[in-house]
Structures are given as structure tokens and as C-alpha cells.
VOBA-847731 format. One record per atom (N, C-alpha, C): atom name; chain; residue in one letter; x, y, z; residue number from 1. Coordinates in nm, 2 decimals, decimal comma, padded with zeros to 4 digits, always signed. Layout:
+-------+--------+--------+--------+--------+--------+-----+
! atome ! chaine ! residu !      u !      v !      w ! num !
+-------+--------+--------+--------+--------+--------+-----+
!    CA !      A !      A !      X !      Y !      Z ! NUM !
...
+-------+--------+--------+--------+--------+--------+-----+
***
This chain:
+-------+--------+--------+--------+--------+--------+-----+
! atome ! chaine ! residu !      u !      v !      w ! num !
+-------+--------+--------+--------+--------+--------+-----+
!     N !      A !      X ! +14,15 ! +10,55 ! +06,27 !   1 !
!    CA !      A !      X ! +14,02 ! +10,49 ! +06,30 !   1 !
!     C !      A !      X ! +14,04 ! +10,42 ! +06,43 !   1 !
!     N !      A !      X ! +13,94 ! +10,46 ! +06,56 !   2 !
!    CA !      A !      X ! +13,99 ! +10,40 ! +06,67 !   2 !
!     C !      A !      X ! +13,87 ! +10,24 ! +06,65 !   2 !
!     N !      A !      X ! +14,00 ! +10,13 ! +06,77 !   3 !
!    CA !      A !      X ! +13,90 ! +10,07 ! +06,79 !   3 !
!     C !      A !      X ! +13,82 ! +10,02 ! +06,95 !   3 !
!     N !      A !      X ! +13,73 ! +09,92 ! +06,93 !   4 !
!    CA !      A !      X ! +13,67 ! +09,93 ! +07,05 !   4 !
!     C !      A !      X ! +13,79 ! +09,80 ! +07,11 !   4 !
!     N !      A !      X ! +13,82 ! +09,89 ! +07,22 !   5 !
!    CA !      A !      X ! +13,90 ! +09,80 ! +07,32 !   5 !
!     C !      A !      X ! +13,86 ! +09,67 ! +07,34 !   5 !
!     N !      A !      X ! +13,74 ! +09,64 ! +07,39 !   6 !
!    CA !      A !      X ! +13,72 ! +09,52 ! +07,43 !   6 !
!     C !      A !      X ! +13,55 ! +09,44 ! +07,33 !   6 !
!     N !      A !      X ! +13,54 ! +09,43 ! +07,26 !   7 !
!    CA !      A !      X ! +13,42 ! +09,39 ! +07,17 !   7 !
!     C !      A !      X ! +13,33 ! +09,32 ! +07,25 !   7 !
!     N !      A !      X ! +13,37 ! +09,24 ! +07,33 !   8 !
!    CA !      A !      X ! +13,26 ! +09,15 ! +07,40 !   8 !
!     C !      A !      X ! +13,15 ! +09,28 ! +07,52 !   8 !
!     N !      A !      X ! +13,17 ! +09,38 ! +07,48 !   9 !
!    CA !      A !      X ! +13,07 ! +09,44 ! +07,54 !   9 !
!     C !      A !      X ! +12,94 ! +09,46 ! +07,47 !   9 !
!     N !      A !      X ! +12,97 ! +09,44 ! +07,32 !  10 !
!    CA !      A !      X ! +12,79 ! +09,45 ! +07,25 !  10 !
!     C !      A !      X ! +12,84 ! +09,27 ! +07,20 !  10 !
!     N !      A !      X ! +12,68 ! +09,26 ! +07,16 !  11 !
!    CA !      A !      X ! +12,63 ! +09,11 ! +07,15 !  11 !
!     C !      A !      X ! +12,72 ! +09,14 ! +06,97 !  11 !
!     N !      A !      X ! +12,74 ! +09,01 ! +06,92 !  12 !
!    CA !      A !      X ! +12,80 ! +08,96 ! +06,86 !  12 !
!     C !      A !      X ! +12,76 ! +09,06 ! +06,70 !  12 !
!     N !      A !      X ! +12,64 ! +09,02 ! +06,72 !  13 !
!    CA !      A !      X ! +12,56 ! +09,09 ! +06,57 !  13 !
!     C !      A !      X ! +12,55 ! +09,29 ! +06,60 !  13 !
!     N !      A !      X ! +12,60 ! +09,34 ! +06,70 !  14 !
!    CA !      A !      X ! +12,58 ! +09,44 ! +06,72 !  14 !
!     C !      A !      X ! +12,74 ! +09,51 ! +06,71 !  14 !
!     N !      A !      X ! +12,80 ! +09,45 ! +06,67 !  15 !
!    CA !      A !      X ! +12,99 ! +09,46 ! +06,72 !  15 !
!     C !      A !      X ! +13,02 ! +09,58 ! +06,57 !  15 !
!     N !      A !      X ! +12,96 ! +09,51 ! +06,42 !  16 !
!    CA !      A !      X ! +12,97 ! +09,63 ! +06,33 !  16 !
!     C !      A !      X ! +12,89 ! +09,79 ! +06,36 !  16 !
!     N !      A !      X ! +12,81 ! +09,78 ! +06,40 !  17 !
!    CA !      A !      X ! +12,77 ! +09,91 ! +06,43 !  17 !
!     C !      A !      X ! +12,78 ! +09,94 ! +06,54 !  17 !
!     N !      A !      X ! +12,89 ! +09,87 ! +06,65 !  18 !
!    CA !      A !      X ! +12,95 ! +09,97 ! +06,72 !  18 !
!     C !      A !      X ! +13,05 ! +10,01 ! +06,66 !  18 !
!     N !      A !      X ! +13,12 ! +09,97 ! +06,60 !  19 !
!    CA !      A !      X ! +13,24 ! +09,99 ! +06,53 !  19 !
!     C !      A !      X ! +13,18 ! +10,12 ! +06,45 !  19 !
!     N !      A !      X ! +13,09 ! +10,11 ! +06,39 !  20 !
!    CA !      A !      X ! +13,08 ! +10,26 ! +06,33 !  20 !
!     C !      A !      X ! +13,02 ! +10,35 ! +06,38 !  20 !
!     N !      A !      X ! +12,98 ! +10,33 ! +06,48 !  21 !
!    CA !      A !      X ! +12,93 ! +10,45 ! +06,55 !  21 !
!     C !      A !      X ! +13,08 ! +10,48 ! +06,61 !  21 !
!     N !      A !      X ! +13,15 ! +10,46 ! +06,66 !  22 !
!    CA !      A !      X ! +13,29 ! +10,49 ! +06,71 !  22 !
!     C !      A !      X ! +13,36 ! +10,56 ! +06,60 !  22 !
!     N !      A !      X ! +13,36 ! +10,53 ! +06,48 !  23 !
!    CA !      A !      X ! +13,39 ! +10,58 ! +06,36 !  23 !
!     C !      A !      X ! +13,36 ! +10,71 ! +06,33 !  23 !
!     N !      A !      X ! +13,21 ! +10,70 ! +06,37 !  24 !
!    CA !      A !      X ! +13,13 ! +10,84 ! +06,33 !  24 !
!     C !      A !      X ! +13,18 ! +10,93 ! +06,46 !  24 !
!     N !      A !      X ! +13,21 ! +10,88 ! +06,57 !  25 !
!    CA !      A !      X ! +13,21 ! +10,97 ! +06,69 !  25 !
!     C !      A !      X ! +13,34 ! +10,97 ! +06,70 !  25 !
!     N !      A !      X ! +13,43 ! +10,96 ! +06,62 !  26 !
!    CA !      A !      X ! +13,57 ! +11,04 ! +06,59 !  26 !
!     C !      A !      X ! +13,56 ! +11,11 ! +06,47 !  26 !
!     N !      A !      X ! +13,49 ! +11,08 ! +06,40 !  27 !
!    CA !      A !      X ! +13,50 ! +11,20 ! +06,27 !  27 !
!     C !      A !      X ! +13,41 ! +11,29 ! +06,30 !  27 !
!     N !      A !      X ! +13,32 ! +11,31 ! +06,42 !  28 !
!    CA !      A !      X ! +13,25 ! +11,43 ! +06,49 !  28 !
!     C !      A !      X ! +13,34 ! +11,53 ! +06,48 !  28 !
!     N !      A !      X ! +13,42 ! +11,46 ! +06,56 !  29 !
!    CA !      A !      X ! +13,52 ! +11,53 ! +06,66 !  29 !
!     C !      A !      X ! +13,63 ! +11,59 ! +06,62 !  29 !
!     N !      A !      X ! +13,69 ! +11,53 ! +06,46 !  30 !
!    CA !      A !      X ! +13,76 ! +11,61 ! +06,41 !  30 !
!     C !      A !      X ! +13,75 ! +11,77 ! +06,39 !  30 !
!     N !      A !      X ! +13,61 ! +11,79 ! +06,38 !  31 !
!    CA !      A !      X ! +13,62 ! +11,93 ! +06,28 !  31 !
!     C !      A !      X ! +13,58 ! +12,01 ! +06,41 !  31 !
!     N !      A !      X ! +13,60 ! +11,99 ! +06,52 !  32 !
!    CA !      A !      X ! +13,54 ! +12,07 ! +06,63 !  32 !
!     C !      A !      X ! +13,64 ! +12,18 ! +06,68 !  32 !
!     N !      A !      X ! +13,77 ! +12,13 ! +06,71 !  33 !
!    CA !      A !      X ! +13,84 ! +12,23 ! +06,74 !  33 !
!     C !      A !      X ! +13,91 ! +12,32 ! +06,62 !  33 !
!     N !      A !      X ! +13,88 ! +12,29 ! +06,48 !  34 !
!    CA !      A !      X ! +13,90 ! +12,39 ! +06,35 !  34 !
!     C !      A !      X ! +13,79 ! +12,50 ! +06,37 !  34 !
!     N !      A !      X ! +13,65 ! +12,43 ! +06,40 !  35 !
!    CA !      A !      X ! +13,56 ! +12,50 ! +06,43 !  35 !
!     C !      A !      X ! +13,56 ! +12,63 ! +06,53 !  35 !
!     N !      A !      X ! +13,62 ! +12,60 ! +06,61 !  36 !
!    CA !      A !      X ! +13,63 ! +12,66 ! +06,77 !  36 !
!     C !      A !      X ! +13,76 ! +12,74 ! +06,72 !  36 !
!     N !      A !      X ! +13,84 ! +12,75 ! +06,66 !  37 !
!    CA !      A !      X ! +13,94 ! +12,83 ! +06,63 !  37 !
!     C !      A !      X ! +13,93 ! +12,91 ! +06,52 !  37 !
!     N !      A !      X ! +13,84 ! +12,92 ! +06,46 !  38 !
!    CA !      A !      X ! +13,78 ! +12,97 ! +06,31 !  38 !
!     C !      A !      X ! +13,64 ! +13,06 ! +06,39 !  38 !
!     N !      A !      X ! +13,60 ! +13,08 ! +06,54 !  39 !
!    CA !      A !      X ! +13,49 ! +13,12 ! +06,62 !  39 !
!     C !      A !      X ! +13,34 ! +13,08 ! +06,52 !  39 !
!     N !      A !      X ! +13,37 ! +12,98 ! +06,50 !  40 !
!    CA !      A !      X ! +13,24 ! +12,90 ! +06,42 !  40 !
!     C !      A !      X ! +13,17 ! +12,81 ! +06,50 !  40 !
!     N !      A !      X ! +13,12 ! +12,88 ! +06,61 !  41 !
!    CA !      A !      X ! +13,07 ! +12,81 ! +06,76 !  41 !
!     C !      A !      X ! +12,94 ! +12,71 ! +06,74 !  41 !
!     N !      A !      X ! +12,86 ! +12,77 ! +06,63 !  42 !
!    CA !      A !      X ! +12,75 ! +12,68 ! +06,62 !  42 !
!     C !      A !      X ! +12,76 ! +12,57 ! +06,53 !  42 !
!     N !      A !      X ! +12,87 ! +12,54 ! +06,47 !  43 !
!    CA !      A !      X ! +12,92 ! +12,42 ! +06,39 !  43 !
!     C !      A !      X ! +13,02 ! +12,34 ! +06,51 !  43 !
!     N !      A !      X ! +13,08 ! +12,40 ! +06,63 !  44 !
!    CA !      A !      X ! +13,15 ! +12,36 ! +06,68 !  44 !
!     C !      A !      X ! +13,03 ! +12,27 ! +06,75 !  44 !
!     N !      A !      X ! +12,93 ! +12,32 ! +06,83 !  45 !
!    CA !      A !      X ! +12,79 ! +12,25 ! +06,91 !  45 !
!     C !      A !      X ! +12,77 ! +12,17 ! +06,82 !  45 !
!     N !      A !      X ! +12,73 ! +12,23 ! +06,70 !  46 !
!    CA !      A !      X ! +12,66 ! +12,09 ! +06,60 !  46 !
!     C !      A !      X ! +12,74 ! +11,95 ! +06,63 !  46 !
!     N !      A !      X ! +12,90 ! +11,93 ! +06,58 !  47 !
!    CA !      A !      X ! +12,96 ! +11,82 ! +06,57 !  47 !
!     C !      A !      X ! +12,92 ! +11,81 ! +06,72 !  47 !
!     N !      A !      X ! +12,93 ! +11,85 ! +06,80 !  48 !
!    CA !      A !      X ! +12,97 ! +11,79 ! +06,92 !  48 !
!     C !      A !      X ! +12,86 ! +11,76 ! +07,00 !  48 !
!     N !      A !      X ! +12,71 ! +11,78 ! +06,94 !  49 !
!    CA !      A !      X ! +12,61 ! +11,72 ! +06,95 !  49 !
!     C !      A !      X ! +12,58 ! +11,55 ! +06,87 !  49 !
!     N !      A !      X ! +12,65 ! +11,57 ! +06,76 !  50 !
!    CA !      A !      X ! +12,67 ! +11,45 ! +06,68 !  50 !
!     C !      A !      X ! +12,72 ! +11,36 ! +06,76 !  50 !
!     N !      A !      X ! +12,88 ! +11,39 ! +06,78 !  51 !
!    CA !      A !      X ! +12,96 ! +11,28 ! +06,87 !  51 !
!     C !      A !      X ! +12,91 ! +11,21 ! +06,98 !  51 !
!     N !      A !      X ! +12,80 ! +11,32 ! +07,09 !  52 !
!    CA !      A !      X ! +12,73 ! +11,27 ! +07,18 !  52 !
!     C !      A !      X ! +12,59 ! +11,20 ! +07,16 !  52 !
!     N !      A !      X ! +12,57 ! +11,21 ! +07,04 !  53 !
!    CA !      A !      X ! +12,46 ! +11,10 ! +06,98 !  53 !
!     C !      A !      X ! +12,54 ! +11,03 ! +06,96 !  53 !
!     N !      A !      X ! +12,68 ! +10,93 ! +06,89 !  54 !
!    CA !      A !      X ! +12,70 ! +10,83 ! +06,86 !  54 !
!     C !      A !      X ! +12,75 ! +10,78 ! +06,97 !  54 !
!     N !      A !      X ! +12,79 ! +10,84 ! +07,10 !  55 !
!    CA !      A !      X ! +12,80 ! +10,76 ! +07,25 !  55 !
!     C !      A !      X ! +12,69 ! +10,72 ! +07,27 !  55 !
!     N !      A !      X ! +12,59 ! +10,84 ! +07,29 !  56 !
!    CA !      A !      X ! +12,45 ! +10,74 ! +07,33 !  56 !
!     C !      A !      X ! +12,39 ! +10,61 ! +07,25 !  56 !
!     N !      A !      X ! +12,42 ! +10,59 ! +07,12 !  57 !
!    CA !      A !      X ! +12,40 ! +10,44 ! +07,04 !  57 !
!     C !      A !      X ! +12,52 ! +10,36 ! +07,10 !  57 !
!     N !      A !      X ! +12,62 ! +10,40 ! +07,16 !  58 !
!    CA !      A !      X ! +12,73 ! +10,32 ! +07,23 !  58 !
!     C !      A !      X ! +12,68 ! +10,26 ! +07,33 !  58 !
!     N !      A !      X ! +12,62 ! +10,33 ! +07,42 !  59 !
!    CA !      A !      X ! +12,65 ! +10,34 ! +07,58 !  59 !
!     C !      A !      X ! +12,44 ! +10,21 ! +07,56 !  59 !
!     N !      A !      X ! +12,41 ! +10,25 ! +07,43 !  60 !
!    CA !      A !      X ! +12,26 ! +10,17 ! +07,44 !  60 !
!     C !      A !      X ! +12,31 ! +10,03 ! +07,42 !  60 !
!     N !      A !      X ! +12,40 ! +10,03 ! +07,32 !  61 !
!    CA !      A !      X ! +12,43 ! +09,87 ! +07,26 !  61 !
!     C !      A !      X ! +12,49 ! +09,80 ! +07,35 !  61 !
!     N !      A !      X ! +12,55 ! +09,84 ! +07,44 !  62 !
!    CA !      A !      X ! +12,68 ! +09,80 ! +07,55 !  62 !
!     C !      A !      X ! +12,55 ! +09,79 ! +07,66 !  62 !
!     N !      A !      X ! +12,42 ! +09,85 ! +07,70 !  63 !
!    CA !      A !      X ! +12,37 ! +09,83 ! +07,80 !  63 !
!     C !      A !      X ! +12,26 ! +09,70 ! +07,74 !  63 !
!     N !      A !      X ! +12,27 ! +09,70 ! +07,64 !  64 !
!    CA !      A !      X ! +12,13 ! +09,58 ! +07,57 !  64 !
!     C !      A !      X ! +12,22 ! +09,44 ! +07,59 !  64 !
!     N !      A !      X ! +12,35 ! +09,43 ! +07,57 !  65 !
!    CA !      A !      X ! +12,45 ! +09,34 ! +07,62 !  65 !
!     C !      A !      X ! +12,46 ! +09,29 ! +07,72 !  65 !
!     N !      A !      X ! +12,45 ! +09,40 ! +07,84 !  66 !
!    CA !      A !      X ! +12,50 ! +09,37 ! +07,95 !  66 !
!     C !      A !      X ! +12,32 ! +09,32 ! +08,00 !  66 !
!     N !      A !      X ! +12,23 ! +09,36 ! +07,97 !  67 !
!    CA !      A !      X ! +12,07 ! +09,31 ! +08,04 !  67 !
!     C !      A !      X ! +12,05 ! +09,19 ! +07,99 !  67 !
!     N !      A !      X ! +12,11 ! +09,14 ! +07,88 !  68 !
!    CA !      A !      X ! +12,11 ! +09,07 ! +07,82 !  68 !
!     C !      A !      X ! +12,18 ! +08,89 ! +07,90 !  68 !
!     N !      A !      X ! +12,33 ! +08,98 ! +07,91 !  69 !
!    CA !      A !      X ! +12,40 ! +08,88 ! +07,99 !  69 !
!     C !      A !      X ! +12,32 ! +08,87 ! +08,15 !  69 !
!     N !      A !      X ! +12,29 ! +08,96 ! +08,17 !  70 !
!    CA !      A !      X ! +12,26 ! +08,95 ! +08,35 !  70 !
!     C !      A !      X ! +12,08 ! +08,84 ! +08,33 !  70 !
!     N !      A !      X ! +12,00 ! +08,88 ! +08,22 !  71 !
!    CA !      A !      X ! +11,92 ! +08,75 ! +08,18 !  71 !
!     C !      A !      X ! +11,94 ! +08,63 ! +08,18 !  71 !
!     N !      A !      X ! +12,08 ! +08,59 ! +08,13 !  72 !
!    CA !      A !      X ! +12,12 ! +08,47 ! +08,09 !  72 !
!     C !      A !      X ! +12,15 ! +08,42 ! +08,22 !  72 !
!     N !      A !      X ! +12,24 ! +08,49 ! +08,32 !  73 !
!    CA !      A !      X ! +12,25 ! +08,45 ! +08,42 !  73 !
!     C !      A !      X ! +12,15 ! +08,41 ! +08,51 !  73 !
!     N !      A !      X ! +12,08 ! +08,50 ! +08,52 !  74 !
!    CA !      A !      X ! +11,98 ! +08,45 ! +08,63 !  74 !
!     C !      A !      X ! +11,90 ! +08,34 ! +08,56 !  74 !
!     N !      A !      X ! +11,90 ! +08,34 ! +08,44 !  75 !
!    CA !      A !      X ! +11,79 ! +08,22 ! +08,37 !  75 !
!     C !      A !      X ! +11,92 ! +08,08 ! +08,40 !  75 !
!     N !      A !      X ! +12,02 ! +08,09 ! +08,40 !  76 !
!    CA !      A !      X ! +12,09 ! +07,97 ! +08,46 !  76 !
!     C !      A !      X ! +12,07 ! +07,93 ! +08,60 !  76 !
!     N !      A !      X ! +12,06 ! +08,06 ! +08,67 !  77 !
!    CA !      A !      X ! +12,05 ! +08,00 ! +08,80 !  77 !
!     C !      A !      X ! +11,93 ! +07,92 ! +08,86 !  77 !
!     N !      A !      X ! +11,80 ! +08,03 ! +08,77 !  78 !
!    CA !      A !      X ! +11,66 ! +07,93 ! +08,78 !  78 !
!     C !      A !      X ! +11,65 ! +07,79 ! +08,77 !  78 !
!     N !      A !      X ! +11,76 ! +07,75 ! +08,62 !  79 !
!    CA !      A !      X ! +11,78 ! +07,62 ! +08,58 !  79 !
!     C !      A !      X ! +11,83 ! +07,53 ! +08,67 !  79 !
!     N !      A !      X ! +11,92 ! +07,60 ! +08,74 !  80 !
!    CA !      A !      X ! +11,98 ! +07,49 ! +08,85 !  80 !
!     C !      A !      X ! +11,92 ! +07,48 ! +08,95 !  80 !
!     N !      A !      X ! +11,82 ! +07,60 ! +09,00 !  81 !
!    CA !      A !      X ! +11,76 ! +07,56 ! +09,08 !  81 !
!     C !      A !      X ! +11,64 ! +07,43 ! +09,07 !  81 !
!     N !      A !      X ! +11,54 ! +07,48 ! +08,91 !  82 !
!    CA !      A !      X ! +11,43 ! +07,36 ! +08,88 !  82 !
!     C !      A !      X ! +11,54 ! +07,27 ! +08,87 !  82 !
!     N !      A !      X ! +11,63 ! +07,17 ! +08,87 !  83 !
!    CA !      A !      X ! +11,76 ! +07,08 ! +08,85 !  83 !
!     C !      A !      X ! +11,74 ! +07,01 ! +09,02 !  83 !
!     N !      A !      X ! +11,77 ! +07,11 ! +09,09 !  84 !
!    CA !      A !      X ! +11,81 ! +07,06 ! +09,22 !  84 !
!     C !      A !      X ! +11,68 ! +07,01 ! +09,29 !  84 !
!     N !      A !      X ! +11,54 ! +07,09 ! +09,27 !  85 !
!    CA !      A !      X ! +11,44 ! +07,09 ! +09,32 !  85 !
!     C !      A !      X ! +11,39 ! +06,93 ! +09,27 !  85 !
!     N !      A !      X ! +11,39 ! +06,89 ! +09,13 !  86 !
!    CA !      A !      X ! +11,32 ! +06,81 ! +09,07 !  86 !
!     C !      A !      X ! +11,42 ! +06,66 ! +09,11 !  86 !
!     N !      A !      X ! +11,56 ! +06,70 ! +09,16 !  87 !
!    CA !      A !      X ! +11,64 ! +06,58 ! +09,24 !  87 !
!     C !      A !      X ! +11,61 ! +06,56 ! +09,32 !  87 !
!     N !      A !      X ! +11,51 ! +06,59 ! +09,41 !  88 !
!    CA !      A !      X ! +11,45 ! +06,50 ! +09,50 !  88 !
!     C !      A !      X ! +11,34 ! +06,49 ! +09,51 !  88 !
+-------+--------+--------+--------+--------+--------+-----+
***
């Protein structure tokens, strides 16, 4: 079962279902090269259509994080600006 290297890339409540989508997108991946050796090419596409659906729920949760953080940021810096403005 792999894990996610660094977790603080999905928001807090999002960290179990990245976890299993990483799950699912290794157990894609097992039966692909049985597939591919057995010339079972359209089961081999199928998994490996799957696996690249559970990246893309990856690569979404990790970007709803990061728009998320880059939000927070600039809504800080607004703060400090209304802060600095209203000091004089």
C-alpha cells in the first residue's frame, strides 16, 4: 500500500480520499502488466484508464489545496494592507 509522501498537499479533510485514491491507483496497476503478457490489451487499457482516473481525483484534490492556500495568502496580505491603511 503506497503512501502519500507529503499529506499537506490536500486540505486536511481531503487526506483520506487521497489516500484511497492512491490505493485504488495501485491496484489499477497491478493487473496491467498480467494483462499485457496474457495479450489481453483491452483489459490492459481498461486498468490503465482507471489508474489515470484516480491521478486525475489526485492531481484535483492537490490543486483545490493549493487555490486554496494561494486564497489564504493573498486574503492575508489584503489584511495587512486594510491594517496599515486604517494606521494612519
Amino acid at each position: 500500500m503506497a503512501k502519500i509522501v507529503d499529506p499537506n498537499i490536500f486540505k486536511e479533510a481531503d487526506r483520506p480520499k487521497a489516500e484511497e485514491n492512491l490505493n485504488q491507483f495501485e491496484n489499477s496497476l497491478q493487473p496491467v502488466f498480467k494483462s499485457v503478457t496474457e495479450a489481453n490489451f483491452s483489459q490492459a487499457a481498461t486498468s490503465l484508464r482507471n489508474a489515470a482516473n484516480y491521478m486525475d481525483n489526485l492531481a484535483s484534490l492537490q490543486n483545490e489545496k493549493a487555490m486554496l492556500d494561494e486564497a489564504a495568502e493573498l486574503l492575508k496580505k489584503i489584511n495587512a494592507e486594510e491594517a496599515r491603511r486604517n494606521w494612519f
